[in-house]
Legacy VTK file of the C-alpha trace (Angstrom):
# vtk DataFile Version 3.0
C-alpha trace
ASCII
DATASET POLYDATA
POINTS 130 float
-70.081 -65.781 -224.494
-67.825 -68.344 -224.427
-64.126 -67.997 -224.506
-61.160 -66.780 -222.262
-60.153 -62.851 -220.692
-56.643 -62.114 -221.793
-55.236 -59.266 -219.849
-52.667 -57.522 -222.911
-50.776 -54.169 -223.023
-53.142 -53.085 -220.087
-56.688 -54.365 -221.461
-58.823 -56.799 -220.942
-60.336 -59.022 -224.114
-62.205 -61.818 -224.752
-60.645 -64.463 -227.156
-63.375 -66.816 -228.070
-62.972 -70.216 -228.805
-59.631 -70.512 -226.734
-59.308 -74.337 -225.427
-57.971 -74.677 -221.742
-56.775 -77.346 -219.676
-54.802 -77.797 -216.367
-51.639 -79.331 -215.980
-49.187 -80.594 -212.787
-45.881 -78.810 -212.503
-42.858 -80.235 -209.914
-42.307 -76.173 -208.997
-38.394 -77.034 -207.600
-38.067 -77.932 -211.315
-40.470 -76.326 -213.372
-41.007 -79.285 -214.776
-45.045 -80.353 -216.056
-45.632 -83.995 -215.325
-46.236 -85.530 -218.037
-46.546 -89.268 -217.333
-46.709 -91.587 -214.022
-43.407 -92.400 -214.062
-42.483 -88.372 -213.862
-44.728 -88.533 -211.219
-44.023 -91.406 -209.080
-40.210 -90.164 -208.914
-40.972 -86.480 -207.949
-43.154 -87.739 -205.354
-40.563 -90.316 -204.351
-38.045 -87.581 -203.752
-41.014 -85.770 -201.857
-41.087 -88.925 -199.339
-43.758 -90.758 -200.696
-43.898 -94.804 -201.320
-45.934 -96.650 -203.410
-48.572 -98.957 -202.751
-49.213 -102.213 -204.565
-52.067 -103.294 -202.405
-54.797 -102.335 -205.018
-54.239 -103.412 -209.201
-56.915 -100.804 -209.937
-55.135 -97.416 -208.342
-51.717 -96.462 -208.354
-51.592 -95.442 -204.814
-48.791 -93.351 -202.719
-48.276 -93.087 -198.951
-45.911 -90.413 -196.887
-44.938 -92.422 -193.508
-44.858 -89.351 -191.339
-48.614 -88.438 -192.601
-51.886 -89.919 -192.594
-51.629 -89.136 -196.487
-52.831 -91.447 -199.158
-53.029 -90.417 -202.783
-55.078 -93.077 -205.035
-54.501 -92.014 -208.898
-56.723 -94.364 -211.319
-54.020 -96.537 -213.174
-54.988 -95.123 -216.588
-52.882 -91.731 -216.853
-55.786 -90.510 -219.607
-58.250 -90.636 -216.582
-55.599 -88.141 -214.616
-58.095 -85.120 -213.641
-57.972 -82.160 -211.995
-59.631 -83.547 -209.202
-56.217 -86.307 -209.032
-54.100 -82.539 -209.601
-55.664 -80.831 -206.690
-55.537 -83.813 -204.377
-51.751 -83.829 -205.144
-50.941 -80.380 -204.651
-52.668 -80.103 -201.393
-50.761 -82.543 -199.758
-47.578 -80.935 -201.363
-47.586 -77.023 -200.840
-45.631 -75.355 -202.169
-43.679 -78.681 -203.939
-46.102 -78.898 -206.474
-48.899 -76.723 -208.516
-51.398 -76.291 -211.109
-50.685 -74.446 -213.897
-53.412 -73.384 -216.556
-52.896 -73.103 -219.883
-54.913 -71.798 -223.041
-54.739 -71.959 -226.270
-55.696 -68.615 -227.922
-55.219 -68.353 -231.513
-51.636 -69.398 -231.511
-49.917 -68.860 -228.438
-50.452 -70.522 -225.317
-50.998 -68.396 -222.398
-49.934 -69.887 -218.590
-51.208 -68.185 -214.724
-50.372 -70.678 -211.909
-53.249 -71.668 -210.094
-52.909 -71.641 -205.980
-53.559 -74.685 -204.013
-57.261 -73.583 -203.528
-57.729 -73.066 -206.829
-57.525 -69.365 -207.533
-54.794 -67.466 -209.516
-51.479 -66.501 -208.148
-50.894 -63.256 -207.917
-48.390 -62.031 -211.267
-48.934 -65.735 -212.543
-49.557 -64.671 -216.430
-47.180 -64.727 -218.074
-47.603 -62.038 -220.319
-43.820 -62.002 -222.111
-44.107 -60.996 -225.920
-44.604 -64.491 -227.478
-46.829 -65.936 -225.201
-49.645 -63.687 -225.213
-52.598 -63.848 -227.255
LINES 1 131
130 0 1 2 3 4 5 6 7 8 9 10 11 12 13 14 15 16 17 18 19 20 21 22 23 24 25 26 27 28 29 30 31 32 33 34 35 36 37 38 39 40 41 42 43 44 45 46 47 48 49 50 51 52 53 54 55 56 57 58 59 60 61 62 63 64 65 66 67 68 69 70 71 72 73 74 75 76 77 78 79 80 81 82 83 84 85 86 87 88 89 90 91 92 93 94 95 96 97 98 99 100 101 102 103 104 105 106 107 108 109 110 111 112 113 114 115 116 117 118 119 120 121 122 123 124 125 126 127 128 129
């Protein structure tokens, strides 16, 4: 069975053929990053500084940390791996929020910095659930 479990008016169901994917939200702001520019300035306002060193990587360094984040320079090659890196050395500043598309709708739960669904993260208001 392939698909996602939709929890709706207190049931559980399987919506097949749903498509996922992850995406990076600046939490202050609720605001999904949707480009490297987005990016470098929310993590400029989180303390980091770029790097120029390397033409392959966009890369970002926090003085007070040992902290490096490499990012490949092609924001199409932006994975989850890139997201959880991020987020890790941001609690609580950033997050990873999944979204599906069933049907119509799409259908968000935050996902915690170790990967694993925040409590009450669905958001199950009338026009977003499946």
């Amino acid at each position: 069975m392939s698909g996602v479990w939709i929890f709706d008016k207190g049931v559980f169901r399987l919506v097949e053929g749903s498509d996922s994917r992850k995406v990076l939200v600046h939490v202050p702001t609720n605001e999904v990053i949707t480009s490297y520019s987005v990016l470098e300035s929310k993590l400029s306002s989180l303390g980091w500084e770029r790097y120029y060193n390397d033409p392959d990587l966009l890369q970002f360094h926090k003085r007070s940390t040992v902290h490096l984040i490499s990012l490949p320079r092609d924001f199409s090659k932006f994975k989850s791996m890139h997201m959880f890196d991020i987020v890790v050395k941001n609690r609580g500043d950033v997050a990873i929020m999944m979204t599906w598309h069933c049907v119509s709708n799409w259908v968000s739960c935050m996902i915690d910095d170790m990967g694993f669904e925040s409590e009450g993260g669905i958001d199950m208001s009338p026009n977003s659930a499946c």
